[in-house]
Structures are given as C-alpha cells and as structure tokens.
C-alpha positions in Angstrom: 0.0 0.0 0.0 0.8 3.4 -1.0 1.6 6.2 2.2 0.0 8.4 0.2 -3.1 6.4 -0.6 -4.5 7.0 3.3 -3.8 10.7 3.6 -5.6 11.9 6.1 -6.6 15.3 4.9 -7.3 16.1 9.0 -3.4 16.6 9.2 -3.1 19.5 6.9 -5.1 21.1 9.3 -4.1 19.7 12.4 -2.9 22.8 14.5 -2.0 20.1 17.7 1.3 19.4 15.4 3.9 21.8 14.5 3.8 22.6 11.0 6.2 21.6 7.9 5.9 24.0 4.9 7.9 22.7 1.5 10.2 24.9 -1.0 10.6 23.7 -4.5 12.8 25.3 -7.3 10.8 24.8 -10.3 13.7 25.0 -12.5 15.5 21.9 -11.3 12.0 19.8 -12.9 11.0 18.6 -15.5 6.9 18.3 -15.7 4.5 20.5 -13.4 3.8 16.7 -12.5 6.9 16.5 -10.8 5.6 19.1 -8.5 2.4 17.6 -7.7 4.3 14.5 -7.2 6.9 16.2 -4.6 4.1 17.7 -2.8 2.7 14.7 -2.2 5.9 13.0 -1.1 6.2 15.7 1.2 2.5 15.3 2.8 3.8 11.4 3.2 6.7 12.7 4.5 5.0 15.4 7.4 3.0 12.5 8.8 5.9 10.2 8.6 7.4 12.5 10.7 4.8 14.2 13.1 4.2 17.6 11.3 0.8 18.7 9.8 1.7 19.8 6.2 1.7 23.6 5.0 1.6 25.5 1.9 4.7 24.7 -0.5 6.4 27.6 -1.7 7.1 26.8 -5.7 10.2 29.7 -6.8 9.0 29.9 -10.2 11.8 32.6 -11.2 15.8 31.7 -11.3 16.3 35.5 -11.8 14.4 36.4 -8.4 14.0 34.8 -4.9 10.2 35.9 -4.5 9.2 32.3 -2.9 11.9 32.2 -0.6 11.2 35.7 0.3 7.7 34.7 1.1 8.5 31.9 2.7 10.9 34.0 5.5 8.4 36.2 5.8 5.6 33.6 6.8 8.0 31.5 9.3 9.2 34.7 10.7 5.4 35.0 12.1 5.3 31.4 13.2 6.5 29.4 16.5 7.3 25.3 15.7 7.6 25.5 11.9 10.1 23.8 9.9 11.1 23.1 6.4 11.2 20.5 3.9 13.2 20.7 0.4 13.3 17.8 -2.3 17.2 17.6 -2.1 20.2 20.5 -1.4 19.9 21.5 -4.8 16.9 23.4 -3.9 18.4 25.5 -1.3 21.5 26.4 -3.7 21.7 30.0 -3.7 21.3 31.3 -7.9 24.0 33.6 -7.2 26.7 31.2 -6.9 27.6 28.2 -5.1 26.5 29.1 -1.4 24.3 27.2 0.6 21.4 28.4 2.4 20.2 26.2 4.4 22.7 26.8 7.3 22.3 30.8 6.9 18.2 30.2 6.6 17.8 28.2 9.7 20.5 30.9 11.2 17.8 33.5 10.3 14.4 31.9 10.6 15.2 29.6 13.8 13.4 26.9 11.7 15.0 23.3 10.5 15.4 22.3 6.9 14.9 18.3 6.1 15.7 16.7 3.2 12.6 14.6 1.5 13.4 11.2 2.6 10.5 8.4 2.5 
C-alpha cells in the first residue's frame, strides 16, 4: 500500500502538530507533474514524521528569490515550523555556489529536512 493512498486530509489542518511547509525550485524539474508528485511525497513525509503539512512555496523565477522571500516572511510570524526541500539543490543559492540552508535556519530559527521516505 501506497503512504500516500491514506492521507488523512485532517493533518493539513491539524494545528496540535507543528507545521512543515515545503520549498521547490521549479527549475530543477521537468513536468508540473513533478511538482504535484513532490508535494505529495512531502504530505507522506510530514505525517511520517509528526508535522501537519503547510503550503509549498514553488520559486518559479531563477532570476528572483520571490518564494523564498515569502516563505521567510511567513515563518518569521510562526512558532514550531520547519522546512522541507526535495534535495540540497533546492536551497543552492542562484547567485553562486553558497548554501542556504545553514544561513536560513541561522535567520528563521526553523530546520530544513531533506525529502526522505
């Protein structure tokens, strides 16, 4: 059987667990499919791993960082929220080879995980 075949949509809104919110960069994909199929990995994923499942934040844009923005700006009004990125591709910085994950959950006070089912 599937994980994702029992998803209880009760733990999207589940405020009694912290939340996980995702970040994708659409430009590593292929297919819009692959986004739809990330998202749900990453629903698995949050009850896998005891978090009700937030809004993903898709950065559309490799010229602008408007998801990411967004996405600080929406933990920074948060207590118990973390993150969850498809691999550590998605939190290379555009402008060169930097990582942000350490620098984001510096900034934010929230944890990154990788996707892992």
């Amino acid at each position: 059987m599937n994980p994702a075949d029992d998803l209880d949509e009760e733990l999207f809104d589940d405020v009694t667990r912290p939340l996980l919110v995702g970040y994708i960069r659409r430009g590593l994909l292929s297919t819009e499919d692959e986004i739809a199929e990330l998202e749900t990995d990453m629903a698995v994923f949050a009850r896998l791993e005891g978090y009700s499942m937030g809004y993903t934040y898709v950065e559309y844009s490799e010229r602008t960082s408007a998801a990411l923005e967004a996405l600080v700006a929406s933990i920074g009004n948060q207590e118990n929220v973390a993150v969850v990125i498809p691999s550590p591709l998605h939190f290379l910085s555009t402008a060169g080879p930097l990582n942000l994950r350490q620098a984001f959950e510096q900034a934010t006070g929230a944890r990154v995980h990788l996707l892992a089912l």
